[in-house]
C-alpha positions as CSV (number, residue, x, y, z in Angstrom):
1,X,174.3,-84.4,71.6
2,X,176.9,-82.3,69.6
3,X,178.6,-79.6,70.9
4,X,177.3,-77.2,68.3
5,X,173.8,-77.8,68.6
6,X,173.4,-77.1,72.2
7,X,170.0,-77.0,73.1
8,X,169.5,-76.5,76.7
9,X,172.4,-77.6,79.4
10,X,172.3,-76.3,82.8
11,X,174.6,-76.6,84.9
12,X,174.2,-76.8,89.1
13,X,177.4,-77.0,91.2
14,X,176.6,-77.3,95.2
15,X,179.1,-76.4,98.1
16,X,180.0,-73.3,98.4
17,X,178.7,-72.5,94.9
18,X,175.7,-71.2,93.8
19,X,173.3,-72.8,90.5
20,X,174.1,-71.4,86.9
21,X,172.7,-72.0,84.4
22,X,173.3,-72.1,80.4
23,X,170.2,-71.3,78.3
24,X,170.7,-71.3,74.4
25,X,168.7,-72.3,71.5
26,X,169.4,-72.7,68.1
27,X,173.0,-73.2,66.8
28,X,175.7,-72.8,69.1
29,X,177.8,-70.1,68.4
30,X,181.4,-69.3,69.3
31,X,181.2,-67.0,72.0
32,X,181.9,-67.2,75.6
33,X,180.2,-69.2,78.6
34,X,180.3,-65.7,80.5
35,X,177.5,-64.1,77.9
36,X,175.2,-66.8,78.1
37,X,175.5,-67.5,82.3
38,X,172.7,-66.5,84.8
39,X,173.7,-66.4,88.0
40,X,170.7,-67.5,90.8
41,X,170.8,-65.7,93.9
42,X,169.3,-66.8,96.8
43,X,167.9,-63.3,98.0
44,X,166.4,-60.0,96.2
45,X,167.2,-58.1,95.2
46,X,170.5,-59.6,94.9
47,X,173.5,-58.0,92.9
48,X,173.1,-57.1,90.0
49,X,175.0,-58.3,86.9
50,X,176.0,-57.3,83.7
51,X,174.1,-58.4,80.2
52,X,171.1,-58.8,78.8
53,X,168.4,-61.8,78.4
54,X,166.5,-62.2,75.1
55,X,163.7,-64.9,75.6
56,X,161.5,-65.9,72.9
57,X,159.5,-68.3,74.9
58,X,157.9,-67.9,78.2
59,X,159.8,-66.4,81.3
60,X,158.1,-67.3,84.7
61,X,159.1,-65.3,87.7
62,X,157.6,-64.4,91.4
63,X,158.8,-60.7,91.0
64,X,159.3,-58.3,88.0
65,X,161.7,-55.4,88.6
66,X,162.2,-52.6,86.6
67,X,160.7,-48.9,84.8
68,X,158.9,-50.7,82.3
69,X,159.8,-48.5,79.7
70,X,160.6,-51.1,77.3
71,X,157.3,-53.3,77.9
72,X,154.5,-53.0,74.9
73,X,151.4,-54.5,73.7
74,X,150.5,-55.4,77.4
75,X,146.9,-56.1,78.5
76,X,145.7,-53.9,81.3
77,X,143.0,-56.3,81.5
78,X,145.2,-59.0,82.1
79,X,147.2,-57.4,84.8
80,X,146.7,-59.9,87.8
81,X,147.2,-57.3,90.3
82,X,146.0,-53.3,90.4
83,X,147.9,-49.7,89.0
84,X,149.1,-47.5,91.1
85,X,146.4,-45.1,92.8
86,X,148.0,-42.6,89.9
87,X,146.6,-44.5,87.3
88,X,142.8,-45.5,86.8
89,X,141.5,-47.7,88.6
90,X,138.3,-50.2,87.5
91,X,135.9,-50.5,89.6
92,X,137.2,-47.6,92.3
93,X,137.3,-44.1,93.0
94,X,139.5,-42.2,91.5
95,X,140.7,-38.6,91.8
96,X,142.1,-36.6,89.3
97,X,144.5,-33.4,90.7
98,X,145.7,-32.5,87.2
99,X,144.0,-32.0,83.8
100,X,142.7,-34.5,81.6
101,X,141.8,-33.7,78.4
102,X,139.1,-36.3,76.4
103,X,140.0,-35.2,72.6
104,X,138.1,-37.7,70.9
105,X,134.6,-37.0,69.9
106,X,133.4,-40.6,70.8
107,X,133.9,-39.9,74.5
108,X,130.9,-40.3,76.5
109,X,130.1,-39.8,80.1
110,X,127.6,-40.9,82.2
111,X,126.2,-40.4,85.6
112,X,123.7,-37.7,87.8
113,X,126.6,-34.9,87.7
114,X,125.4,-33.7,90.9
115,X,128.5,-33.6,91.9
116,X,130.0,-31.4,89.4
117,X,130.8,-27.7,90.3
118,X,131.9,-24.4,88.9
119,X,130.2,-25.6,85.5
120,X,129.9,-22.4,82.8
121,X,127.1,-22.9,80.4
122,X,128.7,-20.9,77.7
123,X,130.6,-24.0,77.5
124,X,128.1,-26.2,76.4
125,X,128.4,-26.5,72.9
126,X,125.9,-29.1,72.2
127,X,123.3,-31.1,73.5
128,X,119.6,-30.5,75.5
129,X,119.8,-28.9,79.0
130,X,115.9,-30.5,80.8
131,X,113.2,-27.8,80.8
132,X,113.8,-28.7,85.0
133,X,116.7,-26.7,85.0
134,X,115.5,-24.1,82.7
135,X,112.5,-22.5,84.9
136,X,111.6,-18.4,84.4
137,X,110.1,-16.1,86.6
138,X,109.3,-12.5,86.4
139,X,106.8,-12.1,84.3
140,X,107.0,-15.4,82.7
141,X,105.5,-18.7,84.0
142,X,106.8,-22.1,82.9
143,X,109.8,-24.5,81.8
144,X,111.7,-22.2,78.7
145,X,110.5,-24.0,76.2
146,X,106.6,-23.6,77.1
147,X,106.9,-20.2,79.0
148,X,104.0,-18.1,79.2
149,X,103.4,-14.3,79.4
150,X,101.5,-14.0,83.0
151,X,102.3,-10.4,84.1
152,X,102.9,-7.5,82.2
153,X,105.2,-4.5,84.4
154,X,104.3,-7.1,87.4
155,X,101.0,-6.8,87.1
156,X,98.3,-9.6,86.3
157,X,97.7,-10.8,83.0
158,X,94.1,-12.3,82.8
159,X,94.2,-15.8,81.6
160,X,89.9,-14.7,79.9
161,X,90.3,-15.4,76.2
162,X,89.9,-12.4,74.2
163,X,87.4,-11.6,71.5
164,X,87.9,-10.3,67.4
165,X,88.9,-6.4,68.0
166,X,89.8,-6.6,71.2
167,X,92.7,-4.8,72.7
168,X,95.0,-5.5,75.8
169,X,93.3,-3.3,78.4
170,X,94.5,-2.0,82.2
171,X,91.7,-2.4,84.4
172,X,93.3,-0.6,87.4
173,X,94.3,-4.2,88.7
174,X,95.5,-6.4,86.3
175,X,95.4,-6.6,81.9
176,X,92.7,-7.5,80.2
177,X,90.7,-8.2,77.3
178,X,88.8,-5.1,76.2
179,X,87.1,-4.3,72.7
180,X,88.9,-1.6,70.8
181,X,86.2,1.3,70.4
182,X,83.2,2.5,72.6
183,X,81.1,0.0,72.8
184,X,77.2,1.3,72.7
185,X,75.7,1.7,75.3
186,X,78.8,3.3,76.7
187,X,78.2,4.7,80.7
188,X,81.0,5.7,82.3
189,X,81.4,7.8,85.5
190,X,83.9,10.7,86.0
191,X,85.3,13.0,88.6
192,X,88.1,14.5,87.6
193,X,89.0,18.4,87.3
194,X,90.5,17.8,83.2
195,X,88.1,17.1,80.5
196,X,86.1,14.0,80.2
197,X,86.4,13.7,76.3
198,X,87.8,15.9,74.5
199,X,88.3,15.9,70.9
200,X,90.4,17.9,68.6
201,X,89.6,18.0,64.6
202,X,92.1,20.8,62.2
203,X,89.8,20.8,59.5
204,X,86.1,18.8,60.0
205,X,83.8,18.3,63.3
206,X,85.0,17.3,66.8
207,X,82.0,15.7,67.9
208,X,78.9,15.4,65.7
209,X,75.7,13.7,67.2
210,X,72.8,12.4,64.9
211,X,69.1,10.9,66.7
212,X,66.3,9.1,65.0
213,X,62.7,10.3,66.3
214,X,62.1,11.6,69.8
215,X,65.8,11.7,70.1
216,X,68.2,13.7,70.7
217,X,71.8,14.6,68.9
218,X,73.8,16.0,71.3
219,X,72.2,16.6,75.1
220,X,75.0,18.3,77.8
221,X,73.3,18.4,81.7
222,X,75.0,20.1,84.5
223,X,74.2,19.2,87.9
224,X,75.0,20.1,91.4
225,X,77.3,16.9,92.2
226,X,79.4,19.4,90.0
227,X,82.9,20.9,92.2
228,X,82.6,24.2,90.2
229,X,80.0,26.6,90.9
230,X,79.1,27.6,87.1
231,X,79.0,24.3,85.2
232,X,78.1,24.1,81.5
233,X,75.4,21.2,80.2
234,X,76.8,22.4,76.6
235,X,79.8,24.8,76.0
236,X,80.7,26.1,72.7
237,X,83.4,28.5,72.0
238,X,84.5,29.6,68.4
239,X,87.5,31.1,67.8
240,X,86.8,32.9,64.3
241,X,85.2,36.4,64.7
242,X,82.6,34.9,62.6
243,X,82.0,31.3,63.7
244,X,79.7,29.7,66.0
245,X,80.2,28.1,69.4
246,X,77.0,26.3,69.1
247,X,74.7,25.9,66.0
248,X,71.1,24.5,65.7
249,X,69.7,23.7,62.2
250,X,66.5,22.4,61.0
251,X,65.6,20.6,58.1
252,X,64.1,23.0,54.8
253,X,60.2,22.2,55.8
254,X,58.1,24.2,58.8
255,X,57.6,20.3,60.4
256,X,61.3,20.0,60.7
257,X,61.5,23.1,62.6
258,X,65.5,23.5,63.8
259,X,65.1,23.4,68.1
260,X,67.4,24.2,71.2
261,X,65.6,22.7,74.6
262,X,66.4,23.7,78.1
263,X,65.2,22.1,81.5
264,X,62.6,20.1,79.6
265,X,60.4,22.9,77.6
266,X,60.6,23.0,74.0
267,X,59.6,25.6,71.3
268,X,57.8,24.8,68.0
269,X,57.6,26.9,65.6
270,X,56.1,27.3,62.4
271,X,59.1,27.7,60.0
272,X,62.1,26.0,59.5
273,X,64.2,28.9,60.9
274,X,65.1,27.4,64.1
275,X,64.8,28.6,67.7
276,X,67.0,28.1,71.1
277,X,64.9,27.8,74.4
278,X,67.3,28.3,77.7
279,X,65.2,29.1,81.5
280,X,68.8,31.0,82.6
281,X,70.6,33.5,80.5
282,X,73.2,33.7,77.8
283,X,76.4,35.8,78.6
284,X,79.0,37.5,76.5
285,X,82.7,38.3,77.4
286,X,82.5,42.3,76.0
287,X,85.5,42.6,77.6
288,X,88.2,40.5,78.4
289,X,87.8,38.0,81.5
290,X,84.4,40.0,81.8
291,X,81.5,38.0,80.6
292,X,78.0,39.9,80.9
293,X,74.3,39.0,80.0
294,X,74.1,39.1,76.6
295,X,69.8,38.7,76.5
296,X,67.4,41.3,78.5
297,X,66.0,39.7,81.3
298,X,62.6,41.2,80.9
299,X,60.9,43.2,78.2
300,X,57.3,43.8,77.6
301,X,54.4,46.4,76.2
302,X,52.2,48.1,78.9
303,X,49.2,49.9,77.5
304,X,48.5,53.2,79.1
305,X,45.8,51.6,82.3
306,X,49.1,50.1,83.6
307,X,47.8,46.6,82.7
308,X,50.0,44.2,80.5
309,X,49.5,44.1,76.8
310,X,52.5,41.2,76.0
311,X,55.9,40.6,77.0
312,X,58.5,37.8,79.0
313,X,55.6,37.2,81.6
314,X,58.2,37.7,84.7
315,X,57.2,40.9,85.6
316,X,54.2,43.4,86.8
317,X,53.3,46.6,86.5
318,X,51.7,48.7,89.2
319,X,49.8,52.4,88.1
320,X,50.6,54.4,91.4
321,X,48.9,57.5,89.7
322,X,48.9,59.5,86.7
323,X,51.5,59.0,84.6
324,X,53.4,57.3,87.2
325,X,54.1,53.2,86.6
326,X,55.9,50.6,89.4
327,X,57.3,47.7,87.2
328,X,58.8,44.6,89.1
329,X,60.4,41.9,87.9
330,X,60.3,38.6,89.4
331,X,62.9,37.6,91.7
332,X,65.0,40.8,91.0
333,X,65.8,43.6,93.2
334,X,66.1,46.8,90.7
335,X,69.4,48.8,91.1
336,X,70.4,51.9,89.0
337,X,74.4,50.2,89.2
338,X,73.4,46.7,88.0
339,X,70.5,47.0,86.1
340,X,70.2,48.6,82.8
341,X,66.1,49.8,81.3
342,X,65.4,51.5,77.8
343,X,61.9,52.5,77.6
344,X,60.5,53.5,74.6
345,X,56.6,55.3,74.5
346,X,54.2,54.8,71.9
347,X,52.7,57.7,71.5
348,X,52.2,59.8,68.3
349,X,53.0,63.1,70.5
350,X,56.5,63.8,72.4
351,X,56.7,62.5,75.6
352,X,59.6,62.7,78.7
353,X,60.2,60.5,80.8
354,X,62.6,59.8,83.6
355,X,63.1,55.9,85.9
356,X,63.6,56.3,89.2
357,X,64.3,53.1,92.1
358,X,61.9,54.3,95.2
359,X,63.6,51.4,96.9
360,X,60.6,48.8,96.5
361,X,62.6,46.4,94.8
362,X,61.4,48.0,91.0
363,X,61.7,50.7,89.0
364,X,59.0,53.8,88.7
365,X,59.0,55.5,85.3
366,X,57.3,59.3,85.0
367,X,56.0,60.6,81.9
368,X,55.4,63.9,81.0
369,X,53.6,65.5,77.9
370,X,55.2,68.8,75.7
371,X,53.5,70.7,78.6
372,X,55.5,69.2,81.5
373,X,52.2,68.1,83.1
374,X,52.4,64.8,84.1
375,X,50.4,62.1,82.0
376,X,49.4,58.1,80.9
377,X,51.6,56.8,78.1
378,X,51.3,53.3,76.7
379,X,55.3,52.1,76.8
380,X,57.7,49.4,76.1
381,X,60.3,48.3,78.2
382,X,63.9,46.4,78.1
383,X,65.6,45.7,81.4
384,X,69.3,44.0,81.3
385,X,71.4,43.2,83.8
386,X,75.0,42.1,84.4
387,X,75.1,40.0,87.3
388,X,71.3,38.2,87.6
389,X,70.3,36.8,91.2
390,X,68.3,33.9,89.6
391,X,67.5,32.5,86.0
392,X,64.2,33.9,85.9
């Protein structure tokens, strides 16, 4: 071996001395035996000594010491024994006190997360949350993305499929499908204090009713189930001093004769002119908040005898004596402060006359000639009243 091409030499010494040992390879070089000696010490961690150790082949030792600092491209997977608990750990639980931050889009996790807390969803930027964690109530039924309209203001929503035309209807209970119109026949029950229908036109007709044969256009009833006392079958009120409340028209032939009816009775007549038929009476407000008859209750012709030549046919006519006459009319009690008569004689010479009420219920008229000597007098009467007891 030459002495400059020193490839290993170690040297061991015994006694009192401990091993060294020379390691070199490659050329020798002039420098000193101290820089290239390793003293072996026979506990750890020994004393430490000066220099360094530059090993390009491999280095087998029970024990590493050190910070590692300098140690790269190592293998954690190759790492016989385990990290600290500070580090990750393969295969065990780990805990985590400060903040880790996964930059890199590839990152994936995995796992139930039912263990995650504190999670704000205006963090999730992407991905699917399950329809399981997305659940309504309210007024909504269903997973989000198949949620369904079941109540409207908490109240039901029928599930009955609805028709062409229809509308979304309140029953009273719960919505429904309901056609949009009145539907024919349309019977509906009321018992309210406001209006029923009412209908409000600026410029053409409110309510306009047209009937084929035997029928009628427009037909108003008032019964007793009513709550007020005076109820109205048909009201009509105008509000131009020359307009109509109510109208009846016929057609321009005397079969199309124009008709009102009243309690069942009709009128036909012989022209097209048109008739209204009531069994009560028709008022008129002559002054304000003060509506009065506005037709006579009676009327009628009595010839001279006393006996009846024409008239309404609700009255009667007594001949006490000479030129005295008791006329009654039915279901009226005659009273000089509610009852108003015009009497009118037919005679082709002057004639006075005077009504008295004997009390009877009637009236008693007197007639007198030029003379002043009592006398009979064919006459025609009118008897109004105000306030009648019954329709007649």
């Amino acid at each position: 071996m030459r002495a400059n091409d020193v490839r290993t030499v170690v040297l061991g010494f015994t006694g009192g001395l401990a091993a060294w040992g020379l390691v070199h390879s490659g050329p020798a070089v002039a420098q000193s035996a101290k820089e290239f000696m390793v003293r072996l010490q026979p506990t750890t961690p020994g004393t430490p000594q000066a220099g360094h150790v530059n090993v390009s082949g491999t280095v087998l030792a029970g024990h590493l010491s050190g910070d590692g600092s300098a140690v790269t491209g190592v293998d954690a997977a190759k790492l016989g024994g385990q990290a600290s608990s500070a580090y990750g750990q393969v295969g065990a639980t780990n805990n985590w006190s400060g903040v880790n931050n996964f930059n890199n889009a590839s990152n994936s996790f995995t796992g139930s997360g039912n263990l995650l807390t504190g999670l704000n969803a205006s963090a999730l930027a992407s991905g699917t949350v399950p329809d399981a964690r997305l659940s309504v109530g309210g007024d909504l039924s269903g997973p989000l993305s198949a949620a369904r309209v079941v109540k409207l203001q908490s109240s039901t929503v029928s599930n009955l499929p609805p028709e062409d035309g229809n509308v979304l209807h309140f029953d009273g209970s719960k919505w429904v499908p309901f056609a949009d119109g009145v539907t024919l026949p349309f019977l509906k029950s009321f018992n309210g204090t406001s209006d029923a229908f009412h209908v409000f036109n600026q410029t053409g007709s409110a309510v306009k009713g047209w009937a084929g044969t035997d029928g009628s256009g427009v037909i108003g009833v008032s019964d007793t189930f009513l709550v007020v006392e005076n109820g109205h079958g048909v009201y009509g009120q105008s509000g131009r001093p020359n307009g109509f409340g109510v109208v009846g028209r016929a057609g321009n032939s005397a079969a199309g004769a124009g008709r009102f009816f009243g309690n069942g009775q009709t009128v036909t007549l012989g022209t097209s002119a048109g008739a209204v038929h009531n069994t009560g009476f028709y008022y008129r407000t002559y002054a304000l908040n003060s509506p009065s008859v506005a037709v006579p209750m009676a009327y009628g012709t009595v010839n001279a005898a006393g006996t009846i030549a024409g008239g309404t046919g609700n009255f009667s006519v007594v001949k006490d004596s000479t030129g005295f006459y008791t006329v009654t009319v039915d279901g009226e009690t005659y009273s000089n402060s509610s009852h108003v008569v015009t009497v009118t004689p037919v005679v082709s010479s002057p004639r006075t006359f005077g009504v008295v009420n004997p009390g009877n219920g009637g009236f008693v008229l007197r007639f007198w000639d030029s003379a002043g000597a009592l006398t009979d007098t064919q006459f025609q009467f009118t008897v109004w009243t105000r306030n009648p007891q019954s329709p007649g």
